[in-house]
Wavefront OBJ file of the C-alpha trace (Angstrom):
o trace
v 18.982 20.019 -9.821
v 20.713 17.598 -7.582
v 20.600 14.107 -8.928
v 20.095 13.482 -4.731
v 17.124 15.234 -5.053
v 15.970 13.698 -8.023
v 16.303 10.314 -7.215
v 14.289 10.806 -4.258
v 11.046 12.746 -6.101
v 11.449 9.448 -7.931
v 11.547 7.198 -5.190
v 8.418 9.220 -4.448
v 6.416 8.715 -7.437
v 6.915 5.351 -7.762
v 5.401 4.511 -4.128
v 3.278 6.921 -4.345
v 1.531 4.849 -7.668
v 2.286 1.247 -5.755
v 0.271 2.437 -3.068
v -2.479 3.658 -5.108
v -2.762 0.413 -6.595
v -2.614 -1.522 -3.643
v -5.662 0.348 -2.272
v -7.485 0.340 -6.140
v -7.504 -3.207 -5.791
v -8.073 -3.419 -1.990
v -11.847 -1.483 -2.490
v -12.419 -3.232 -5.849
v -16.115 -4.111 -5.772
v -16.246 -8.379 -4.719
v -17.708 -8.918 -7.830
v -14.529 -8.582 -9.542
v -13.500 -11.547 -6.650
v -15.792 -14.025 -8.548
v -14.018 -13.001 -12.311
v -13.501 -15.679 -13.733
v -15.900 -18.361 -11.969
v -18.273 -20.129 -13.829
v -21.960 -18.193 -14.346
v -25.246 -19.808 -15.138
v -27.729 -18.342 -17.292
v -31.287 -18.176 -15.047
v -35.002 -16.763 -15.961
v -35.878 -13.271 -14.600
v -38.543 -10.920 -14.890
v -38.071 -8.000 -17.446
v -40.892 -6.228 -15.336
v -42.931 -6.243 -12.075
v -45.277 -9.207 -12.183
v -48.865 -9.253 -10.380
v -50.148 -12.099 -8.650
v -52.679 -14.382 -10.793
v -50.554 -12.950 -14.339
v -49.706 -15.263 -16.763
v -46.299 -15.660 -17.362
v -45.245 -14.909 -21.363
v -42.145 -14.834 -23.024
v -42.286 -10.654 -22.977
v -42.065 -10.748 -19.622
v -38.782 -12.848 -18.913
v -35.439 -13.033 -20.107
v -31.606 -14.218 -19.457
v -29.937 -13.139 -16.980
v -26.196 -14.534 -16.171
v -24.876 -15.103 -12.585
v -22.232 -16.649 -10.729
v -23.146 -20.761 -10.547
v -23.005 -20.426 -6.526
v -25.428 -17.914 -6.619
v -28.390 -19.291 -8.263
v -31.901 -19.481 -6.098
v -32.864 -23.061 -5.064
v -35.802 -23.453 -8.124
v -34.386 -21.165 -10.888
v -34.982 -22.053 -14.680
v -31.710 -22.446 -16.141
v -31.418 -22.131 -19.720
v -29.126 -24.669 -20.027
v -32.272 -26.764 -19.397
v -34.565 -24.938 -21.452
v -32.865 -23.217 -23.932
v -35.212 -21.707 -26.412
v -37.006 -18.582 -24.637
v -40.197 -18.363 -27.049
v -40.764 -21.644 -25.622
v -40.866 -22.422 -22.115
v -42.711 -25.075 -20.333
v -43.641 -22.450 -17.718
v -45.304 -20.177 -20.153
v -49.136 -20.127 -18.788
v -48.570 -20.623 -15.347
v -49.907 -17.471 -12.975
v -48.017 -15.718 -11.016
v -48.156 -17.220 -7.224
v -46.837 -14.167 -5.668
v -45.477 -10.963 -7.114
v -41.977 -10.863 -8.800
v -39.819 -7.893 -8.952
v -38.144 -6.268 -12.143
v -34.889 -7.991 -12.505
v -35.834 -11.055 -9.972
v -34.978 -14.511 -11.072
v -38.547 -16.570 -11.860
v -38.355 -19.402 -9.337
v -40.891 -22.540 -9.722
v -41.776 -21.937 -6.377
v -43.330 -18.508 -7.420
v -45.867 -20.008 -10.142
v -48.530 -22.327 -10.011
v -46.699 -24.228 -12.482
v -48.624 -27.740 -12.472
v -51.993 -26.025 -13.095
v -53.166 -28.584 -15.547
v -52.145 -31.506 -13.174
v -54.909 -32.676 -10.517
v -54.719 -30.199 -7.382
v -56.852 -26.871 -5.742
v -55.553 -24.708 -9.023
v -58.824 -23.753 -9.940
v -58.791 -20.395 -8.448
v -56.127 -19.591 -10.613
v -56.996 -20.679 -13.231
v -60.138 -18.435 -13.748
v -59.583 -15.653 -15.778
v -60.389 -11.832 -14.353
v -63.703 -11.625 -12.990
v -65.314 -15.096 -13.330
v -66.483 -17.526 -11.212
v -66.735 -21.180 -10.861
v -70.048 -22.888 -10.665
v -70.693 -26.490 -9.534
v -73.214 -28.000 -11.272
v -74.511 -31.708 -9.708
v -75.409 -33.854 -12.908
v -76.715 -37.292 -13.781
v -75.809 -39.059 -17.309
v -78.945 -37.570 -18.673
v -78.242 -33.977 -17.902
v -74.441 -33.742 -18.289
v -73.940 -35.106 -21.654
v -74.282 -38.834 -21.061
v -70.768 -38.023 -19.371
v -68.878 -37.347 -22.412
v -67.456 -34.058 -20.929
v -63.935 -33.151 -19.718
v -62.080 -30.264 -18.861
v -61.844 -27.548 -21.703
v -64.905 -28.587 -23.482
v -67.972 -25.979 -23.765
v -71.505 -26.171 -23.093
v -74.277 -24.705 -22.824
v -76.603 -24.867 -19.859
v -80.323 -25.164 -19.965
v -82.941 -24.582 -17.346
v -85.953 -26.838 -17.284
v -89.163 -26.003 -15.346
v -93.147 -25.993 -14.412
v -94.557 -22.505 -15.600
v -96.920 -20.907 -12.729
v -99.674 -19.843 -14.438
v -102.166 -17.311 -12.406
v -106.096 -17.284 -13.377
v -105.187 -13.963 -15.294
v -102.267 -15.000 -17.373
v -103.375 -18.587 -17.988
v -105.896 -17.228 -21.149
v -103.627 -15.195 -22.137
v -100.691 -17.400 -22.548
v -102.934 -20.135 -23.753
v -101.024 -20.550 -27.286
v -97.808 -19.994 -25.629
v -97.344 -22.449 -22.371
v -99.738 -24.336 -20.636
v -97.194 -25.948 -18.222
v -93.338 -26.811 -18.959
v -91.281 -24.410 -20.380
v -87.123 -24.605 -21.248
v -84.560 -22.143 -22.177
v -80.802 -22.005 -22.717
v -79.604 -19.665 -19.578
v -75.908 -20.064 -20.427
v -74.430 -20.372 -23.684
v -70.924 -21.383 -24.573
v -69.523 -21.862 -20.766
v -66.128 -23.353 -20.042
v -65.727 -26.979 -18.245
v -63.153 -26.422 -15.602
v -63.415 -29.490 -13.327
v -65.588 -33.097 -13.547
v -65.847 -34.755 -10.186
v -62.012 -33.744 -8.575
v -60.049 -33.312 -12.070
v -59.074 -30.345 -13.613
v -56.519 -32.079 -16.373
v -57.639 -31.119 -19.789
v -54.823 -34.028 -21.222
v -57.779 -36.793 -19.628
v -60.178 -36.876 -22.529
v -61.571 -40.502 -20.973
v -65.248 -40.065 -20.713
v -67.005 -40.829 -17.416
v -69.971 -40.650 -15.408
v -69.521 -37.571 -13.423
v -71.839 -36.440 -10.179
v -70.494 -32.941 -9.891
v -69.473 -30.585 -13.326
v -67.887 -27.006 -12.691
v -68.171 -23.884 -14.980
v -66.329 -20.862 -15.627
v -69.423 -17.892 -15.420
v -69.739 -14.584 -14.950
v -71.040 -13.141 -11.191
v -74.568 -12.417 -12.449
v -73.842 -15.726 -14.549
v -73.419 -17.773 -11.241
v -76.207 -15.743 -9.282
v -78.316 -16.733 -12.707
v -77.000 -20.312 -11.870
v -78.004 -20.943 -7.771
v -81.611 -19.904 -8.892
v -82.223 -22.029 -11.832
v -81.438 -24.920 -8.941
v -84.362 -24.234 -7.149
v -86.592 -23.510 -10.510
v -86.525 -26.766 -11.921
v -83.775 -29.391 -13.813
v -80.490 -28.130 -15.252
v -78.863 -30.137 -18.335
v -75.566 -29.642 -19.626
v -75.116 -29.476 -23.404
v -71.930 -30.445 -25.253
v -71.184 -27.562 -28.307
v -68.957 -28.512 -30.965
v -65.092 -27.790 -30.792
v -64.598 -23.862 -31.477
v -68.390 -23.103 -32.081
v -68.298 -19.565 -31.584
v -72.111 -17.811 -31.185
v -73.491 -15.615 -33.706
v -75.906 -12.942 -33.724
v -77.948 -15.170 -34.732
v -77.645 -17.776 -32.521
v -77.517 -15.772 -29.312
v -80.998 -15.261 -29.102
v -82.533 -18.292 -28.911
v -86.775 -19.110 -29.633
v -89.291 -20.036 -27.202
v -89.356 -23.706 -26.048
v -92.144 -24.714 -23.731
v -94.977 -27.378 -24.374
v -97.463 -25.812 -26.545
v -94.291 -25.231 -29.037
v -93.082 -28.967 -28.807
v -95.751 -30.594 -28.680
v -98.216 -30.333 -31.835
v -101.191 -32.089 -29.651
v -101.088 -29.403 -27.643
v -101.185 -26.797 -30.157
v -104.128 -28.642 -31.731
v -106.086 -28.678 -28.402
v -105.466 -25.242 -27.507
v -106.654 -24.088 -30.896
v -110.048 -26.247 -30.446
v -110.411 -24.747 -27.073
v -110.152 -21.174 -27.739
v -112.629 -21.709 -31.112
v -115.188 -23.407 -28.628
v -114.926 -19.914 -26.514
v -115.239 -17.967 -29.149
v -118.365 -18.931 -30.536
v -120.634 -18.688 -27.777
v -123.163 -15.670 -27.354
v -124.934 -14.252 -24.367
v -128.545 -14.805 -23.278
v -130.209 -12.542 -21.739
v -132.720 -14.017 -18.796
v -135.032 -11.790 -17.352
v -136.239 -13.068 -14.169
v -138.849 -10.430 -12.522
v -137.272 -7.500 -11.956
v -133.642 -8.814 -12.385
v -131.348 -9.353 -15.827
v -128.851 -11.791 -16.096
v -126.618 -12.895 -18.704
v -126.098 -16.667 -19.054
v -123.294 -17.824 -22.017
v -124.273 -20.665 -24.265
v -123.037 -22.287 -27.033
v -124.068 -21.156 -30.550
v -125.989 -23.402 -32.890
v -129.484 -24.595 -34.527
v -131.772 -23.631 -31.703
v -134.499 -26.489 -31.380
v -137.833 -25.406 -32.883
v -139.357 -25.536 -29.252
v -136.667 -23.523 -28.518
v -138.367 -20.298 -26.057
v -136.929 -17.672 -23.884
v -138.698 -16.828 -20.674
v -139.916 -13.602 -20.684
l 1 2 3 4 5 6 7 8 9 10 11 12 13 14 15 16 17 18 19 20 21 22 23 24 25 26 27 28 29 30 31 32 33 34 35 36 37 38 39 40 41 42 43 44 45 46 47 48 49 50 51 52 53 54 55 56 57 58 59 60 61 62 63 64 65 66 67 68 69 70 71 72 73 74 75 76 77 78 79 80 81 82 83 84 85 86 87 88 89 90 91 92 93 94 95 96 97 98 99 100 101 102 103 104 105 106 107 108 109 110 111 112 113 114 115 116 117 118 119 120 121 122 123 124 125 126 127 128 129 130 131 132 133 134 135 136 137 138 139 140 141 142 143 144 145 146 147 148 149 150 151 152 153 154 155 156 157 158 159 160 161 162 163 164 165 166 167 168 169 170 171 172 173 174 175 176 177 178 179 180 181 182 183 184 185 186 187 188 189 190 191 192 193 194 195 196 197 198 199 200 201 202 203 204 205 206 207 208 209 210 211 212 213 214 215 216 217 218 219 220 221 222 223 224 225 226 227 228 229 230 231 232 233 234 235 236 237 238 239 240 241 242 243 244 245 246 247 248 249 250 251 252 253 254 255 256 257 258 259 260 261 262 263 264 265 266 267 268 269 270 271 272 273 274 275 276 277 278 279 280 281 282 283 284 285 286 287 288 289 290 291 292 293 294 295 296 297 298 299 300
């Protein structure tokens, strides 16, 4: 072959790579611009987040990007380094995050154990919160703070009608009390929902984590009669057996009453019927059993 030639399919070649190069690099992605820049680790979402979820180290990780890239509010690692351990871990979810989308500060409710309208959030799925207006001798002589548990009791005047009032004699003549609520959360006293403020004070208004029929129970026990708040002991936890609570009302408090009640149903017990005949009519008068007197008579 001519070495003209040659030289020329050469020539060829060689341009023919340049070239290829020069447009390789021209279309080269602009990520491979920033190679070499500095990159910041940042929080992001290893799954789709819901609004009101509680944010747990399963559902973040790492995620490395270029330093002039990072979201006003990211959580740097370089700030927090250890992962199992964030300060953020608890806080819902403001708004719903994306798979793969860096966890700003601006999307949680991150200061939800500071002072502020956090309460919604803080409620977990499908409760409700209750105010409860309280004096120092129905709210624990106002040694309760957010995070402590009580118990609520409901007490009132029993209505007794003409019919039930014999019958329920030995059980109630008048007052009556029962625990409504057991083992409900304190979320609020007064304005503060900080569980780090153990000081005890005299509060006007307690709120409650309840259930909907809880807080339904709640508004009518208002109108019933007096509602007292009752401090439980750190991480009581209710038993079968102390679920179900015994009767409280008067006649089981009071031992007077008992004692009267019992008199009072002897005293209509032993009394008999006379019968009076009066002409042609018949009518049966009670009196009290005994010694008759000796002129003693019945008319005839």
């Amino acid at each position: 072959m001519n070495k003209t030639v040659v030289m020329i399919l050469g020539g060829a070649v060689l341009v023919a790579i340049i070239v290829a190069m020069l447009v390789q690099a021209k279309l080269s992605p602009s990520g491979d611009k920033s190679a070499g820049k500095p990159t910041v680790d940042i929080l992001v979402a290893t799954k789709r987040l819901e609004t009101g979820a509680r944010l747990k180290a399963a559902d973040v990780r790492w995620q490395a990007v270029a330093e002039d890239a990072v979201f006003p509010g990211s959580i740097a690692k370089s700030s927090e380094p250890d992962l199992k351990n964030l300060s953020v871990y608890g806080s819902p979810v403001r708004r719903p995050i994306e798979a793969g989308e860096p966890v700003t500060r601006q999307a949680l409710i991150a200061d939800i154990k500071g002072e502020g309208n956090f309460m919604a959030a803080n409620l977990k799925p499908g409760m409700r919160a209750v105010g409860i207006a309280v004096k120092p001798d129905s709210g624990a002589g106002g040694f309760l703070s957010p995070g402590d548990r009580v118990d609520i009791i409901l007490s009132y005047t029993v209505r007794l009608t003409n019919a039930t009032r014999d019958a329920g004699a030995t059980i109630v003549s008048r007052n009556a009390s029962q625990t409504i609520i057991s083992n409900a959360r304190v979320m609020g006293v007064d304005q503060t929902s900080s569980e780090e403020n153990r000081q005890a004070k005299v509060a006007k208004t307690v709120t409650v984590e309840v259930t909907r029929e809880q807080a339904e129970m709640l508004v009518l026990a208002k109108d019933m009669g007096k509602i007292t708040l009752v401090l439980r002991r750190l991480g009581e936890v209710d038993t079968a057996e102390t679920v179900t609570t015994p009767i409280t009302t008067d006649m089981t408090t009071s031992e007077i009453m008992r004692k009267l009640s019992e008199a009072q149903r002897k005293a209509q017990t032993i009394t008999n019927n006379v019968r009076v005949y009066s002409g042609s009519g018949v009518q049966n008068v009670p009196v009290r059993s005994g010694e008759p007197p000796e002129d003693a008579s019945v008319a005839q």
